[in-house]
C-alpha positions as CSV (number, residue, x, y, z in Angstrom):
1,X,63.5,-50.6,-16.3
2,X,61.2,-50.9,-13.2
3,X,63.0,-54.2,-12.4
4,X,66.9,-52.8,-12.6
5,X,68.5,-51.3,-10.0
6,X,70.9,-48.5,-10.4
7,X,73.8,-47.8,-7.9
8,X,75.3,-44.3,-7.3
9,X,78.6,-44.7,-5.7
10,X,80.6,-41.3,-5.1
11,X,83.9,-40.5,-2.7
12,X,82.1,-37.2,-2.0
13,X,78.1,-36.8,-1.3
14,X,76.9,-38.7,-4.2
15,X,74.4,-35.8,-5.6
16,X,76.6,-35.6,-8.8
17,X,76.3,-38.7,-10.1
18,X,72.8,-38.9,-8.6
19,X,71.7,-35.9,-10.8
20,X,73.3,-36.8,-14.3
21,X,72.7,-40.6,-13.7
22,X,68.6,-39.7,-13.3
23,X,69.5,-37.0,-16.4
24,X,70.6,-40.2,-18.7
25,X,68.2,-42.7,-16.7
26,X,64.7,-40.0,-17.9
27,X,65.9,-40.8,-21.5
28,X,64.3,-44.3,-21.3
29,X,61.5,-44.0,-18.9
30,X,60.6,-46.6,-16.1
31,X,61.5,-45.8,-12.5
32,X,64.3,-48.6,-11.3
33,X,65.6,-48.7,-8.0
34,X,67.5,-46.7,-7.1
35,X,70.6,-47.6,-4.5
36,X,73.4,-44.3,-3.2
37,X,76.4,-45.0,-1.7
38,X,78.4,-42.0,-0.9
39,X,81.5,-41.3,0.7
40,X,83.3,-44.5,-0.7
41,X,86.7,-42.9,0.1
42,X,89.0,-46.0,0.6
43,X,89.6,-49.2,-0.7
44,X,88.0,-51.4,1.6
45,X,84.7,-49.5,1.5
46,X,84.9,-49.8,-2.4
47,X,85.0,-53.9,-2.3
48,X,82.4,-53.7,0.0
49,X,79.5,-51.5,-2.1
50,X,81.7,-54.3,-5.2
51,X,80.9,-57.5,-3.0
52,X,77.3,-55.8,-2.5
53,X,76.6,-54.5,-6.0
54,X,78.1,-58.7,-7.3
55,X,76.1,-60.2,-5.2
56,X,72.3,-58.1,-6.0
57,X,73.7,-59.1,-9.8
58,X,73.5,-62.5,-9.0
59,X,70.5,-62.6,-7.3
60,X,68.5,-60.6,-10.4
61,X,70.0,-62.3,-12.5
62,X,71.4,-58.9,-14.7
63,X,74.1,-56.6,-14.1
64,X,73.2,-53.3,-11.9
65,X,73.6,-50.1,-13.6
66,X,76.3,-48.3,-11.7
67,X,76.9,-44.5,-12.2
68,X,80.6,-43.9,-10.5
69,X,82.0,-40.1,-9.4
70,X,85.0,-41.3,-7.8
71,X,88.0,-39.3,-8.3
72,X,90.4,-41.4,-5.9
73,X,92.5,-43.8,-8.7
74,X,92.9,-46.7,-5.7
75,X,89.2,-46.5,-5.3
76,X,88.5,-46.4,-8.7
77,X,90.6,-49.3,-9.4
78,X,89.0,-51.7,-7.3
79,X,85.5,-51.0,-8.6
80,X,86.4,-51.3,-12.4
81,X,88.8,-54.6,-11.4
82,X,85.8,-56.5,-9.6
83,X,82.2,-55.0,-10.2
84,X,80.3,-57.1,-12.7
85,X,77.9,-54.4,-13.2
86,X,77.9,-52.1,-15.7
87,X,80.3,-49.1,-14.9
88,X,79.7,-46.0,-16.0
89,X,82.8,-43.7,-14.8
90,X,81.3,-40.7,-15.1
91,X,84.7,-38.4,-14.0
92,X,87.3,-40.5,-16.2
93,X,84.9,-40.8,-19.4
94,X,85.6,-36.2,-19.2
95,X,88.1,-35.3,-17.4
96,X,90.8,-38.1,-19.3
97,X,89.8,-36.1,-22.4
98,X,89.9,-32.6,-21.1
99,X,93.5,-33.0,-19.5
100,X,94.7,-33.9,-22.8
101,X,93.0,-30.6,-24.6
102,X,93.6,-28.2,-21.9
103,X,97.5,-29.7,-21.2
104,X,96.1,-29.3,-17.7
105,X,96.0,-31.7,-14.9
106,X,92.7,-31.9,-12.7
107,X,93.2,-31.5,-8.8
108,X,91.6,-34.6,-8.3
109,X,90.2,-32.8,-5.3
110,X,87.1,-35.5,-4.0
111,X,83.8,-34.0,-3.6
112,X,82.9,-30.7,-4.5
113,X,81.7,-29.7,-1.1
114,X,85.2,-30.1,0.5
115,X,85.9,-26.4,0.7
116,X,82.2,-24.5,0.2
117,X,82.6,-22.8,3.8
118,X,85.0,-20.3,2.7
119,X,82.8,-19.8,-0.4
120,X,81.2,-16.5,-0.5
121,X,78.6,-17.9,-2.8
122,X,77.8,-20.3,-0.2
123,X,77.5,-17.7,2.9
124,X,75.0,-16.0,0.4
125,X,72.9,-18.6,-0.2
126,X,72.8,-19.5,3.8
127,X,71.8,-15.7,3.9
128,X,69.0,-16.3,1.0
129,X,67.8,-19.0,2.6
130,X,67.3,-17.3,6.0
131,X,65.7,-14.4,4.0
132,X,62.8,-16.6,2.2
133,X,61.8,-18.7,5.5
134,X,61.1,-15.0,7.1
135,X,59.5,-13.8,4.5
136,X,57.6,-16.6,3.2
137,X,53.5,-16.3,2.9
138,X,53.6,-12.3,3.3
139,X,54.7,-13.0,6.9
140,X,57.6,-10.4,7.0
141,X,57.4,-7.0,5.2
142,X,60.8,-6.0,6.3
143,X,63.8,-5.1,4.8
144,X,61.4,-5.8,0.9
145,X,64.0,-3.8,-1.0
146,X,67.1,-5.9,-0.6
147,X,64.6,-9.2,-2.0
148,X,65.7,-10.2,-5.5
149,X,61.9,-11.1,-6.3
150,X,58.9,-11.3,-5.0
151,X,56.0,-14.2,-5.6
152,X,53.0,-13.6,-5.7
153,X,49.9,-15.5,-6.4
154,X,46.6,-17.4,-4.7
155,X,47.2,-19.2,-1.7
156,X,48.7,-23.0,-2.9
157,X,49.9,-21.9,-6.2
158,X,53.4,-23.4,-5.8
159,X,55.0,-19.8,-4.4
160,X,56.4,-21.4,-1.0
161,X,58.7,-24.2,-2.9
162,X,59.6,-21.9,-5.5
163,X,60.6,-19.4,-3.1
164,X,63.2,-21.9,-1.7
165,X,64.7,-23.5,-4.7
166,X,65.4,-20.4,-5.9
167,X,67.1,-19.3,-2.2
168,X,68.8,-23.3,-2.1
169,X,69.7,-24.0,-5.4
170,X,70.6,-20.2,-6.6
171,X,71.2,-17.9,-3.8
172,X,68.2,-15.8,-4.8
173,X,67.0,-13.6,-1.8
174,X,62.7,-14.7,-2.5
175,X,59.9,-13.3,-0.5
176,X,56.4,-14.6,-1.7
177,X,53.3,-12.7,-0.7
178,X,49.4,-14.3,-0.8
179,X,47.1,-12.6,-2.7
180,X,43.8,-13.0,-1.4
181,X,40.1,-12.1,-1.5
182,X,40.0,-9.2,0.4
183,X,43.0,-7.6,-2.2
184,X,40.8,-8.3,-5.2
185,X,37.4,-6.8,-3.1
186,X,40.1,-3.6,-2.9
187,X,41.1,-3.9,-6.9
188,X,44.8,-3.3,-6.1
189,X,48.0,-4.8,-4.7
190,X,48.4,-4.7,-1.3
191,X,50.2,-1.3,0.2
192,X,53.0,-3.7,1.1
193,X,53.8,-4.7,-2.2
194,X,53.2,-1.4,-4.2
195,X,56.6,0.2,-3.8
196,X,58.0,-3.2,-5.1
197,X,56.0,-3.9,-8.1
198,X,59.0,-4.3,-10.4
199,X,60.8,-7.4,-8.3
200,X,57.1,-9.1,-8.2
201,X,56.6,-12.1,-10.5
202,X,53.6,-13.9,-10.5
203,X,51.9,-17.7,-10.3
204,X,48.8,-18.6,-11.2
205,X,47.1,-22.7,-11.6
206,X,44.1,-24.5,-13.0
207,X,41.5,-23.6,-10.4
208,X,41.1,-27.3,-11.3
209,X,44.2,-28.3,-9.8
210,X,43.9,-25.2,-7.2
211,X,40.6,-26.8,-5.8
212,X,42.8,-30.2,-5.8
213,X,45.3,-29.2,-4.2
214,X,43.0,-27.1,-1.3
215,X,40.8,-29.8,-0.9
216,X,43.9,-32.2,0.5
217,X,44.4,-29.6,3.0
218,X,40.5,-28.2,3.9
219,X,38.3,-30.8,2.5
220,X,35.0,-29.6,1.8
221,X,35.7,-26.3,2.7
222,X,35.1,-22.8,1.0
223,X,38.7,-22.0,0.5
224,X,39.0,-25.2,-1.9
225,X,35.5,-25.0,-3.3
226,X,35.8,-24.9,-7.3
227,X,33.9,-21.6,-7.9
228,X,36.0,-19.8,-5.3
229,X,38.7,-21.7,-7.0
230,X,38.0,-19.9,-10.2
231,X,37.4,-16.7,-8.6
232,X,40.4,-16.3,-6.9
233,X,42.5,-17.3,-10.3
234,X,40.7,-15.1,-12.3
235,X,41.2,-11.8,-9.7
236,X,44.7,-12.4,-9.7
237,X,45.2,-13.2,-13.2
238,X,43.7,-9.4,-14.2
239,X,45.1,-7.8,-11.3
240,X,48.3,-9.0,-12.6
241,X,48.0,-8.2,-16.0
242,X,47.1,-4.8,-14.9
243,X,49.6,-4.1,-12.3
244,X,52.3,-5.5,-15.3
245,X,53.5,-8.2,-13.4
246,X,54.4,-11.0,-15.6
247,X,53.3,-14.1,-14.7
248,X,53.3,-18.0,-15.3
249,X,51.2,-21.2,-14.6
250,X,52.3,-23.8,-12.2
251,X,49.7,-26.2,-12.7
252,X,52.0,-28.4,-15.4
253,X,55.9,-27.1,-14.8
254,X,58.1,-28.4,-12.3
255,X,59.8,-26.2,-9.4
256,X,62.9,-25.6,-11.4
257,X,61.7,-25.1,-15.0
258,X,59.6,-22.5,-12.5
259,X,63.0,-20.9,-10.9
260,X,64.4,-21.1,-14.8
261,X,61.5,-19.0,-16.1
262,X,62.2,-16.6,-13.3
263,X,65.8,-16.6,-13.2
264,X,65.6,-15.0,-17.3
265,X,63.5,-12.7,-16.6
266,X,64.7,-11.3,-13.4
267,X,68.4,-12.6,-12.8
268,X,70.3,-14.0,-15.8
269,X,73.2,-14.0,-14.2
270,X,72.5,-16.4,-11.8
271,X,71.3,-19.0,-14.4
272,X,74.1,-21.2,-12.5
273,X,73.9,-25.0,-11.4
C-alpha cells in the first residue's frame, strides 16, 4: 500500500469520492499516495487526468487505484474507454441499481455543492460557524442561550476543534469555555456558565497527553508541568461529575467520533453527514 497511488477524479469538488475512497482504502491499512483531481467536467480534461493517470501506471509499473464520482456520461466514457487503472465508478456501481428499484431517474445534477447557497441548512451552518469563532475559549459570553452546547474542559483538551466540526460539519451553534485553576480554588462553575449547565458537555485527557500537548506550546513551563497536569484533570473531572455534566476523554478519539458522542446526547437529530 505505501507504494500505490490512488486518484480521486470528480466533475464536482472531489470530497465525495475523497471520503468513501479513504473509507474503503482504512480497510487495508498503509498510507498510499494520494492524487485529487476535481472538476473534471469535459472531455478533454478527462483524457488528460487518463494520459496522466496511463502514464504514472507505466512508470510504477501497477495500475493506480482510481476512485471516480463523475456523473457526466461523456466524461465517464472517456475514463472507462482509456484508463488502464483500476476504476472504481463509484456513482454508476449505486445509482444504475437504484434507478431500476425506485423506477426513478437520477438528475444527474454534477456536484452536490451546485445549489447549497439557497440552502437554508447551509446559511445555518455559515451562522454556526460565525457563532463558535466568537465564542471560542470563554471569549464571548453573549447571546449563551441561543448555543446548542457548550464545551467545557482544561485548557488543550481538544474543545476549540471540536467546537468547529460540530459548527462546519453539522451546523451546531458551539461555544467552549476554559476551566481553569482559579474555578477549581472557587469549587464551582464559573457565574457565566451556571445558568447554562444543561447545554454544557465536557472533555477531559491523560494529564499525560495534557502535559504533551502543553509542553509543544510552553515548554518547560508550569502550565504543562505533569503535576499541574494532573491537577487540573482531576478538578474538572469532580467538578463535573458534581455539576452533572457528562463528560468524555479526548486523549484516544478522534474529532468526529468526539462530535458523534455529543451529537446523541445533545442533538440526535442532527446526526447528519
Amino acid at each position: 500500500m505505501p507504494n500505490r497511488t490512488v486518484y480521486f477524479v470528480s466533475d464536482g469538488t472531489g470530497i465525495t469520492a475523497e471520503t468513501f475512497g479513504n473509507s474503503i482504502l482504512a480497510q487495508f491499512g498503509g498510507k498510499p499516495r494520494h492524487v485529487r483531481r476535481p472538476f473534471i467536467d469535459t472531455a478533454d480534461k478527462a483524457r488528460q487526468v487518463v494520459r496522466e493517470i496511463n502514464d504514472l501506471c507505466d512508470s510504477e509499473g501497477q495500475r493506480v487505484i482510481v476512485f471516480a464520482t463523475l456523473v457526466n456520461t461523456e466524461v465517464l466514457d472517456v475514463v472507462r474507454a482509456q484508463c488502464r487503472g483500476l476504476l472504481l465508478d463509484m456513482f454508476g456501481t449505486f445509482i444504475a441499481p437504484l434507478e431500476e428499484e425506485l423506477q426513478i431517474k437520477s438528475n444527474h445534477r454534477v456536484g452536490r455543492f451546485s445549489d447549497v447557497a439557497k440552502s437554508q441548512e447551509y446559511h445555518d451552518r455559515i451562522e454556526a460557524i460565525n457563532f463558535s469563532l466568537a465564542h471560542d475559549d470563554g471569549q464571548s459570553a453573549k447571546n449563551l442561550d441561543t448555543a446548542d452546547v457548550i464545551l467545557v474542559g482544561v485548557s488543550r483538551c481538544g474543545k476549540t476543534p471540536t467546537s468547529l466540526y460540530l459548527a462546519m460539519q453539522h451546523g451546531i451553534k458551539a461555544a467552549n469555555y476554559p476551566l481553569i485553576p482559579e474555578d477549581f480554588e472557587r469549587g464551582k462553575l464559573p457565574s457565566t456558565l451556571s445558568p447554562h449547565k444543561r447545554k454544557c458537555f465536557g472533555l477531559t485527557i491523560d494529564p499525560e497527553r495534557l502535559s504533551q500537548i502543553r509542553n509543544e506550546r510552553r515548554p518547560g513551563s508550569k502550565y504543562a508541568d505533569i503535576l499541574n497536569c494532573r491537577y487540573e484533570v482531576n478538578e474538572a473531572e469532580t467538578m463535573m461529575k458534581r455539576e452533572g455534566i457528562s463528560w468524555l476523554s479526548s486523549t484516544h478519539k478522534s474529532i468526529e467520533e468526539i462530535a458523534t458522542t455529543i451529537l446523541r446526547d445533545i442533538r440526535p437529530d442532527r446526526l447528519i453527514y
